[in-house]
Backbone as CSV, one residue per row, in Angstrom:
resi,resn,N_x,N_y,N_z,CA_x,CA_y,CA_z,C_x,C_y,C_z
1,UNK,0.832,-1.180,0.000,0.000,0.000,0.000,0.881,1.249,0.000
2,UNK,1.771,1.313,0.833,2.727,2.270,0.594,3.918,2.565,-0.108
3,UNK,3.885,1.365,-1.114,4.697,1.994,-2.455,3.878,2.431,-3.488
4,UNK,2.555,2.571,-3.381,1.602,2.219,-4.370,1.323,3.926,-4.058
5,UNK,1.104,4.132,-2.579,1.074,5.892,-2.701,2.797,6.737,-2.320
6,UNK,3.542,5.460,-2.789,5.026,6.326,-2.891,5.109,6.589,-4.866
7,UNK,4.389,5.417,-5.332,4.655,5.695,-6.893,3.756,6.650,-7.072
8,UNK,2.503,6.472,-6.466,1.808,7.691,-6.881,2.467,9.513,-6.534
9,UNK,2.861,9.548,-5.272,3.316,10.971,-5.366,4.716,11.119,-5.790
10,UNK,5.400,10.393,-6.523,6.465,10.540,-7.675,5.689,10.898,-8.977
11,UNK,5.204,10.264,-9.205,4.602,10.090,-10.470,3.674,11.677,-10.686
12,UNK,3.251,12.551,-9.773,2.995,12.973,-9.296,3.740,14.592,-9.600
13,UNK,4.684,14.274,-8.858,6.099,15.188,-8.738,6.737,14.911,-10.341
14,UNK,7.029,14.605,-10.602,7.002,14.327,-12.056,6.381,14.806,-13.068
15,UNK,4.979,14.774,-12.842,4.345,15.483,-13.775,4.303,17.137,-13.326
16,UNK,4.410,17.666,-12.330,4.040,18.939,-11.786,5.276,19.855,-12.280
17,UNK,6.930,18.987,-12.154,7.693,19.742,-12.621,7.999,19.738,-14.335
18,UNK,7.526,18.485,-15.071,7.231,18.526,-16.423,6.628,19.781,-17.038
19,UNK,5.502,19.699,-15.880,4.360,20.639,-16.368,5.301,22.651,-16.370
20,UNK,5.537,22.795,-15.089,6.332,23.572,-14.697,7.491,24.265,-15.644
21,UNK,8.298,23.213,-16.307,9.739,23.175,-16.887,8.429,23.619,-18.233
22,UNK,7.656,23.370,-19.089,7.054,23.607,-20.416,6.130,25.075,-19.786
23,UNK,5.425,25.777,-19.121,5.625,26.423,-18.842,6.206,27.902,-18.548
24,UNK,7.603,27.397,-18.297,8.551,27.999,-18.352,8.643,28.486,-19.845
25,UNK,9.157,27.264,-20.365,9.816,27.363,-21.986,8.516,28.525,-22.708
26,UNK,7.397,28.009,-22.522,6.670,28.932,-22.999,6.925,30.449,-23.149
27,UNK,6.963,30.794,-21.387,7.135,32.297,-21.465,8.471,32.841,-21.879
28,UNK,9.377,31.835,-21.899,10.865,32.344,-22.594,10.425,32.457,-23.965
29,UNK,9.947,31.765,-24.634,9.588,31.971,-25.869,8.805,33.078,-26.235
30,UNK,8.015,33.285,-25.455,7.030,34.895,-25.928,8.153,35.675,-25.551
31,UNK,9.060,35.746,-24.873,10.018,36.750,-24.530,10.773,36.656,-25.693
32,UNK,11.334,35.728,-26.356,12.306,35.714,-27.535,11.582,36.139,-28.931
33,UNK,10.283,36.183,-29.272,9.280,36.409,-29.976,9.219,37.659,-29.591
34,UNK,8.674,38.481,-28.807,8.573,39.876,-28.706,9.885,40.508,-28.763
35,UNK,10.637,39.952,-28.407,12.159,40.956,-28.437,12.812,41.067,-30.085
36,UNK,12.013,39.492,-30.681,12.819,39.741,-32.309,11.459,40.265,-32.755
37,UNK,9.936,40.786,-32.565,9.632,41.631,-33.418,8.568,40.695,-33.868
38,UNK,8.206,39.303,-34.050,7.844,38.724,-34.147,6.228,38.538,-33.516
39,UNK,5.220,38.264,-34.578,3.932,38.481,-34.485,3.262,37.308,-33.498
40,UNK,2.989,37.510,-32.153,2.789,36.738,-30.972,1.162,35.982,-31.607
41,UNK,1.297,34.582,-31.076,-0.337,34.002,-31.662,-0.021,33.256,-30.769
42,UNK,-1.289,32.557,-29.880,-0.997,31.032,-29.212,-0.357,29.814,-30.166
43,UNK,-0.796,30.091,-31.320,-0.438,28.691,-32.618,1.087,28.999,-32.344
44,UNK,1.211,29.810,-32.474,2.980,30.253,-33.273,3.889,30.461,-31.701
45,UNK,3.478,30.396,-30.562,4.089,30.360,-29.180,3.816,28.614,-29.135
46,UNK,3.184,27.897,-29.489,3.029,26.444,-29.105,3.495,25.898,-29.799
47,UNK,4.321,26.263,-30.861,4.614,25.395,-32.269,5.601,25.736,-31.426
48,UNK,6.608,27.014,-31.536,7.704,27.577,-30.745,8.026,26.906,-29.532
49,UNK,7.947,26.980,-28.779,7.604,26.063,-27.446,7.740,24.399,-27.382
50,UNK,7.166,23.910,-28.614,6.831,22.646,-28.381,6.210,21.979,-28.053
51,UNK,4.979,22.844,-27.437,3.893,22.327,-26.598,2.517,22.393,-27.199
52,UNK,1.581,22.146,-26.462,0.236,21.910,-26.986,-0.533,23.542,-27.173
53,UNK,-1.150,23.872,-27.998,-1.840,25.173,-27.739,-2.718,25.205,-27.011
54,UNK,-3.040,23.917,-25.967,-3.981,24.444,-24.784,-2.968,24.703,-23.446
55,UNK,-1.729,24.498,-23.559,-1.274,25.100,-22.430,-0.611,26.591,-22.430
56,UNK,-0.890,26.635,-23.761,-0.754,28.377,-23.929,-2.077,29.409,-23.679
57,UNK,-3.409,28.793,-23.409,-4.154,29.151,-23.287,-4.786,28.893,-21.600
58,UNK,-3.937,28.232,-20.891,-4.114,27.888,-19.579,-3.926,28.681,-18.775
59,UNK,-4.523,28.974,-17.396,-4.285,29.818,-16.225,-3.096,30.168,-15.933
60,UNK,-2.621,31.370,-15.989,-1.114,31.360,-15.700,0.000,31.839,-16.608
61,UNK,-0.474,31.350,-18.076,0.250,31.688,-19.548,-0.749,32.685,-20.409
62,UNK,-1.986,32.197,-19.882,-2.994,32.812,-21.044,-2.633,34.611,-20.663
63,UNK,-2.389,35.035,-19.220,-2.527,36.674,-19.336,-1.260,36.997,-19.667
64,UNK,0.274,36.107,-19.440,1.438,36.505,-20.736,1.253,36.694,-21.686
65,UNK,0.388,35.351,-22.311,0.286,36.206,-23.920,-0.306,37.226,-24.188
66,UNK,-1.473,37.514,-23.728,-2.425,38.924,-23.521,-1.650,39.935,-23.713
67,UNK,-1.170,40.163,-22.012,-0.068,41.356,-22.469,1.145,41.452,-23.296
68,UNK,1.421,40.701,-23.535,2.602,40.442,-24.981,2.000,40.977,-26.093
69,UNK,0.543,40.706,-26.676,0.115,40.981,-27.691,-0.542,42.656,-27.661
70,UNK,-0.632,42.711,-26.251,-0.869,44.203,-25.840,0.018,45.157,-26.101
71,UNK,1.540,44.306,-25.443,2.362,45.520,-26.152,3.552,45.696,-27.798
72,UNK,2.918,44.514,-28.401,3.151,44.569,-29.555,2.101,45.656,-30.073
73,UNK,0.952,45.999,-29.507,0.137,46.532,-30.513,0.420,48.011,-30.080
74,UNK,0.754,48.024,-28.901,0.785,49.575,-28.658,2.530,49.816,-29.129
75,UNK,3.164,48.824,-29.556,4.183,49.108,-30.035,4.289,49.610,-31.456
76,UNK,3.420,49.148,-32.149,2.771,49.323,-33.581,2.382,50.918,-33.476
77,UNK,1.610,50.696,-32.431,0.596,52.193,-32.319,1.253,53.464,-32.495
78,UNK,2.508,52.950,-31.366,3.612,53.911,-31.380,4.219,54.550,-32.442
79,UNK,4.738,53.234,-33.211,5.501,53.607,-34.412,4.847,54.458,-35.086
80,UNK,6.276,55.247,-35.974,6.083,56.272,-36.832,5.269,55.703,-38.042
81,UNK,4.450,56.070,-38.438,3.486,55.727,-39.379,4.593,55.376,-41.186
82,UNK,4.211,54.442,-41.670,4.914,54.429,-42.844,4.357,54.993,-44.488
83,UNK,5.021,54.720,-44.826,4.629,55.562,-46.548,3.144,54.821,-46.753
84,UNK,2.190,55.416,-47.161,0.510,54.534,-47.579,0.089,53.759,-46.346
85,UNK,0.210,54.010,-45.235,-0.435,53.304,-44.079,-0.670,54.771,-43.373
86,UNK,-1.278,55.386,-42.749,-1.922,56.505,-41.433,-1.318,55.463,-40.060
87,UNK,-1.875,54.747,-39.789,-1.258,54.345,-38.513,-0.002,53.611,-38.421
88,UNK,0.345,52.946,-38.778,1.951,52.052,-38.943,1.400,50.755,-39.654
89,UNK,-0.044,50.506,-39.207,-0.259,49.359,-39.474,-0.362,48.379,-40.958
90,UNK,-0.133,47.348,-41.119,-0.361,46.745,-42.293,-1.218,46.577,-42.769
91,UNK,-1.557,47.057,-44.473,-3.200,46.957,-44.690,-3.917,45.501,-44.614
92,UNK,-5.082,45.324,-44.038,-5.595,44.169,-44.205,-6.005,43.404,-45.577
93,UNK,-5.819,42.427,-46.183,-6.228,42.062,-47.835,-7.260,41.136,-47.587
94,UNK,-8.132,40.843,-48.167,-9.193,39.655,-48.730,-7.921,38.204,-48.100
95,UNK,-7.142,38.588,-48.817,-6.212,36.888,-49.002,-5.883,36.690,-47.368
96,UNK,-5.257,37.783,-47.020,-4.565,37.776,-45.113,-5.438,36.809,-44.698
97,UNK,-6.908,37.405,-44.345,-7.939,37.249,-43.737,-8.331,35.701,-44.089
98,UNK,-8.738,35.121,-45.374,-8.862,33.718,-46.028,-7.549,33.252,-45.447
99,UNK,-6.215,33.349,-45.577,-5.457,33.072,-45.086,-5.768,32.936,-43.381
100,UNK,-6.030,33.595,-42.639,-6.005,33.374,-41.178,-7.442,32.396,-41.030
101,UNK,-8.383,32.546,-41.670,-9.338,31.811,-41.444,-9.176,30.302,-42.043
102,UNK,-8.313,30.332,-42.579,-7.624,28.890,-42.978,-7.258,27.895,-41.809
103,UNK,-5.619,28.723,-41.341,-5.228,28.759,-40.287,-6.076,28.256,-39.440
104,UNK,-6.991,29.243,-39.169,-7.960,28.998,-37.597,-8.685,27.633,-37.878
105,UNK,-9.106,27.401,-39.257,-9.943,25.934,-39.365,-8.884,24.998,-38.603
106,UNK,-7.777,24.958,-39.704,-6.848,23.655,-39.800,-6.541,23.691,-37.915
107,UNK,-6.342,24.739,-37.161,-6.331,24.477,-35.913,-7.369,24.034,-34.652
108,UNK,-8.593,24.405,-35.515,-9.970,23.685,-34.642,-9.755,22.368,-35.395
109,UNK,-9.829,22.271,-36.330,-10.149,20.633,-36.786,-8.596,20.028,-35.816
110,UNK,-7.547,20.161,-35.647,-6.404,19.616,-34.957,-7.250,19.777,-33.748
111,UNK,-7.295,20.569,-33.058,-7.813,20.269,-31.687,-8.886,19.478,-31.591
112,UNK,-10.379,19.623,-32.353,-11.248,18.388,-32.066,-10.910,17.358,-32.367
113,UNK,-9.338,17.032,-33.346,-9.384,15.609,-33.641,-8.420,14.901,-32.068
114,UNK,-7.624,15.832,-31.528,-7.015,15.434,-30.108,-8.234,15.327,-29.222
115,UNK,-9.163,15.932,-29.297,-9.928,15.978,-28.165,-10.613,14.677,-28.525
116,UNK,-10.936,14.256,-29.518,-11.676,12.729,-29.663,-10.945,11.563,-29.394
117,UNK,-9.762,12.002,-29.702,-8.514,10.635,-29.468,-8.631,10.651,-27.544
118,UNK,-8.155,12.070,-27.213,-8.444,12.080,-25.831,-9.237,11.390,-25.090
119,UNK,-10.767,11.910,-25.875,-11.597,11.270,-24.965,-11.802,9.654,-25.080
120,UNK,-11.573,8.940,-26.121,-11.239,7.625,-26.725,-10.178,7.036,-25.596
121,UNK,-8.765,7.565,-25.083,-8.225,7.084,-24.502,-8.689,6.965,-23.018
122,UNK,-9.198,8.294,-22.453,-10.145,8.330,-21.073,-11.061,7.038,-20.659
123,UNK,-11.721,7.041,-22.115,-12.730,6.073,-21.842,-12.119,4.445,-21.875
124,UNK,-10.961,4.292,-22.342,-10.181,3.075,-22.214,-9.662,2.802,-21.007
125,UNK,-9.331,4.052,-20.125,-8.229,3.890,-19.232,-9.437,3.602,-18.133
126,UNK,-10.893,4.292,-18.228,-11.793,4.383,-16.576,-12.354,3.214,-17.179
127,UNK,-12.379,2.150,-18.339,-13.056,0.781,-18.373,-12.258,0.172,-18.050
128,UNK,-10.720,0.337,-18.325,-9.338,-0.426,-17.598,-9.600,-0.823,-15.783
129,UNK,-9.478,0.503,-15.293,-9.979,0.747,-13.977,-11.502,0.235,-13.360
130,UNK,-12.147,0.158,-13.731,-13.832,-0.441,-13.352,-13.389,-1.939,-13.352
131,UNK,-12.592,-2.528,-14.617,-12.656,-4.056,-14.685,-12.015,-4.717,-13.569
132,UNK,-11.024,-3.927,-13.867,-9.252,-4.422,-12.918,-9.914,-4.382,-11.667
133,UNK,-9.568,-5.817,-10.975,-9.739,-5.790,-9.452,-8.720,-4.908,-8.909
134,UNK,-9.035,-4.301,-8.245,-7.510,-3.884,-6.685,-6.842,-4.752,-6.263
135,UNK,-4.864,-4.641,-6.845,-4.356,-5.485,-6.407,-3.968,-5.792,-4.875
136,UNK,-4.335,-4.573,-4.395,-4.366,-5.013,-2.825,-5.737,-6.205,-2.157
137,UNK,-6.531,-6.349,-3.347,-7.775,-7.229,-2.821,-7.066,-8.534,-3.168
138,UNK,-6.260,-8.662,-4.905,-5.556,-9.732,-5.285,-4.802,-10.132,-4.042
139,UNK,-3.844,-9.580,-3.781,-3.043,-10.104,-2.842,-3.601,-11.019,-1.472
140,UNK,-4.364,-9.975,-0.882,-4.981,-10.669,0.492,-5.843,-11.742,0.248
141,UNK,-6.366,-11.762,-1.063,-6.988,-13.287,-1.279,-6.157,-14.272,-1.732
142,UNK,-4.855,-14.447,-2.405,-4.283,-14.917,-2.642,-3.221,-15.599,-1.593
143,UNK,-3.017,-14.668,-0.417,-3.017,-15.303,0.644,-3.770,-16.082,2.069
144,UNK,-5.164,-15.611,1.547,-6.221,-16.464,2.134,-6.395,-17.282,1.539
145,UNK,-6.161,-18.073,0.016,-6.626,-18.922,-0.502,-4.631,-19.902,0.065
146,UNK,-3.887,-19.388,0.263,-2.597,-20.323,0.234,-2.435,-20.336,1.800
147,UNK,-3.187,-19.830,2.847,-3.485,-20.301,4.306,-4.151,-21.410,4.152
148,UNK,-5.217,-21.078,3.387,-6.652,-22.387,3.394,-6.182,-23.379,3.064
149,UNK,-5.473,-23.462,1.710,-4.383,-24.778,1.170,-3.840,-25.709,2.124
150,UNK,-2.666,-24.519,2.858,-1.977,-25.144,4.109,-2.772,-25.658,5.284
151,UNK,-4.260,-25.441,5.428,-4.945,-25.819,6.196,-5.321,-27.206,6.202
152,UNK,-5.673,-27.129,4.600,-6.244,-28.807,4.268,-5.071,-29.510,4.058
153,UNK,-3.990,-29.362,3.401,-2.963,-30.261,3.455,-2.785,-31.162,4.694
154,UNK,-2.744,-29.670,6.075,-2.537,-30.211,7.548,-3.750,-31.630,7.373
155,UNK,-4.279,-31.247,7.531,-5.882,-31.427,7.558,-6.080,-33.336,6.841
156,UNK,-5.250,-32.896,5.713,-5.475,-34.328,4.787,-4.220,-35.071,5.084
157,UNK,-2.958,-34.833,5.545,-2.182,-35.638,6.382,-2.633,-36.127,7.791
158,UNK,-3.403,-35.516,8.509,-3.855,-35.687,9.436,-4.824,-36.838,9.608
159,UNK,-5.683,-36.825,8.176,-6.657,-37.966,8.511,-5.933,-39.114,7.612
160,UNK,-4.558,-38.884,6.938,-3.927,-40.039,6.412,-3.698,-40.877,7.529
161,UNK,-3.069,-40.439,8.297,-2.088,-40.875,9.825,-3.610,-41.738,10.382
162,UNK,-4.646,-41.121,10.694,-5.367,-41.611,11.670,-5.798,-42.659,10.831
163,UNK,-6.280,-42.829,9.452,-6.560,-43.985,8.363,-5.739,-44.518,8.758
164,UNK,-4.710,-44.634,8.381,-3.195,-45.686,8.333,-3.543,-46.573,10.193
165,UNK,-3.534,-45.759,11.144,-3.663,-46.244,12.397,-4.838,-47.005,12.770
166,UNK,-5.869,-46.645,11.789,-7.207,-47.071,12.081,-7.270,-48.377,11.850
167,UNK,-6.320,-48.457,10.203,-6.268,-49.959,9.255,-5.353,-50.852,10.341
168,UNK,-4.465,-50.269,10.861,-3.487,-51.080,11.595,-4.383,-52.251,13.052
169,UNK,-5.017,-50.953,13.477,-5.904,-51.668,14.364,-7.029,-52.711,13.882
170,UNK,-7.838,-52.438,12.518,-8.348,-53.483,11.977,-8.081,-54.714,12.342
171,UNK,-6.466,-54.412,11.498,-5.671,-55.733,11.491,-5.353,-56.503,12.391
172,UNK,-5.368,-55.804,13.364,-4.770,-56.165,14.814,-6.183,-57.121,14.958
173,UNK,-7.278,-56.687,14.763,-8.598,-57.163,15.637,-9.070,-58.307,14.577
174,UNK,-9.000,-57.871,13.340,-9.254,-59.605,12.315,-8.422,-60.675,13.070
175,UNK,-6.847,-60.569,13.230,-6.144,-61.381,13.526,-6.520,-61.809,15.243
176,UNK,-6.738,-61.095,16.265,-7.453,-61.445,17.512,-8.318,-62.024,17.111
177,UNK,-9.597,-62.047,16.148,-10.668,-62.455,16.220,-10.374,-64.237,15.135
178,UNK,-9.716,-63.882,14.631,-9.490,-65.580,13.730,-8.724,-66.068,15.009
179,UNK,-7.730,-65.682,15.552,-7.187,-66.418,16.670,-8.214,-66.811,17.707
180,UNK,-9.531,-66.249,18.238,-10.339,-66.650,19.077,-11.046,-67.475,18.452
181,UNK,-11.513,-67.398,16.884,-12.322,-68.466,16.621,-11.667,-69.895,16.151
182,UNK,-10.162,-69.526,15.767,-9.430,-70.735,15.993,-9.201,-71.845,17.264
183,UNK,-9.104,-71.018,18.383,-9.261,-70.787,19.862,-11.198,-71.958,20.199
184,UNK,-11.480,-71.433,20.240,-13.164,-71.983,19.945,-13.469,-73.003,19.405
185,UNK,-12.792,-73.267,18.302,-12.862,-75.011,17.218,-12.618,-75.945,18.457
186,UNK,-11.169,-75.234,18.880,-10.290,-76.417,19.624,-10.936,-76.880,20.559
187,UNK,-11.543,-75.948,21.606,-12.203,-76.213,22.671,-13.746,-76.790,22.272
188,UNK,-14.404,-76.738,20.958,-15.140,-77.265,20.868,-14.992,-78.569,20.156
189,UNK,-14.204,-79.040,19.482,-13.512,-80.745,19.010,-13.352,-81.297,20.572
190,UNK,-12.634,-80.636,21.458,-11.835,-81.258,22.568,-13.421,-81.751,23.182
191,UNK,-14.518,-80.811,23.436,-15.169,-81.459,24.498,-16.268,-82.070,23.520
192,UNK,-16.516,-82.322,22.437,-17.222,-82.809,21.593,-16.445,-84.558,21.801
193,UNK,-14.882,-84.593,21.704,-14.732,-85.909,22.306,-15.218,-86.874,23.307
């Protein structure tokens, strides 16, 4: 029982600093992304990163990127306006836009297709768990069933011995009893004379 909640809080610790260490990498990455100039997106911090785009969107990372993208824009805002733009900004085209809405599909269809595999594996692992006895139940029956064993073994040597002693005495009493009725002939020939 207590390696079972020693693997569990490793296993445990393990995942918390996994989690922790990616995390990390994340916000170094929006830091290396904003410092080269570079257009901040959860897609393009999770590709960067290495990680999933829902942990760029998680408690903790989600208001880094926020303000990252906050001050890219007021960094924009700032800037000196360029030749055919009024604000600094880049004009928007028909194509950008089809282009980002591309993008945004191909990244919902990736996420609902993880989220189905996900839930596919969930549902494998809690029918795993429902079937599987508790090996702490395995065990203690497995040693109630190899007490019980040792019980009857005792048990069936025990009534070997008393068989074996029982037959012995038989024997003992056939042979008393042919000797008395041998015993009996004699005395009955003798006075029959």
């Amino acid at each position: 029982m207590t390696t079972t909640t020693d693997r569990a809080a490793a296993l445990k610790a393990v995942r918390a600093k996994d989690s922790n260490d990616k995390r990390r990498r994340v916000l170094q990455t929006m830091k290396t992304m904003e410092t080269a100039g570079q257009p901040i997106t959860a897609a393009a911090v999770a590709a960067a990163a290495g990680v999933s785009t829902w942990l760029v969107y998680a408690d903790g990372i989600r208001e880094h990127l926020d303000a990252a993208r906050t001050r890219q824009r007021q960094a924009i805002d700032d800037a000196p306006p360029t030749a055919g733009t009024p604000t600094g900004h880049q004009p928007v085209t028909p194509a950008g836009l089809r282009t980002d809405l591309a993008v945004a599909r191909h990244e919902i269809h990736r996420l609902r297709t993880d989220l189905d595999k996900l839930r596919g594996r969930l549902r494998l692992q809690l029918g795993a768990e429902i079937e599987q006895p508790d090996r702490a139940e395995l065990i203690a029956r497995v040693a109630a069933l190899e007490a019980a064993n040792r019980q009857f073994l005792a048990e069936r040597d025990a009534s070997t011995t008393q068989a074996d002693t029982a037959q012995r005495r038989v024997e003992q009493l056939e042979d008393e009893l042919t000797a008395a009725r041998e015993s009996l002939r004699r005395v009955i020939r003798d006075t029959n004379r």
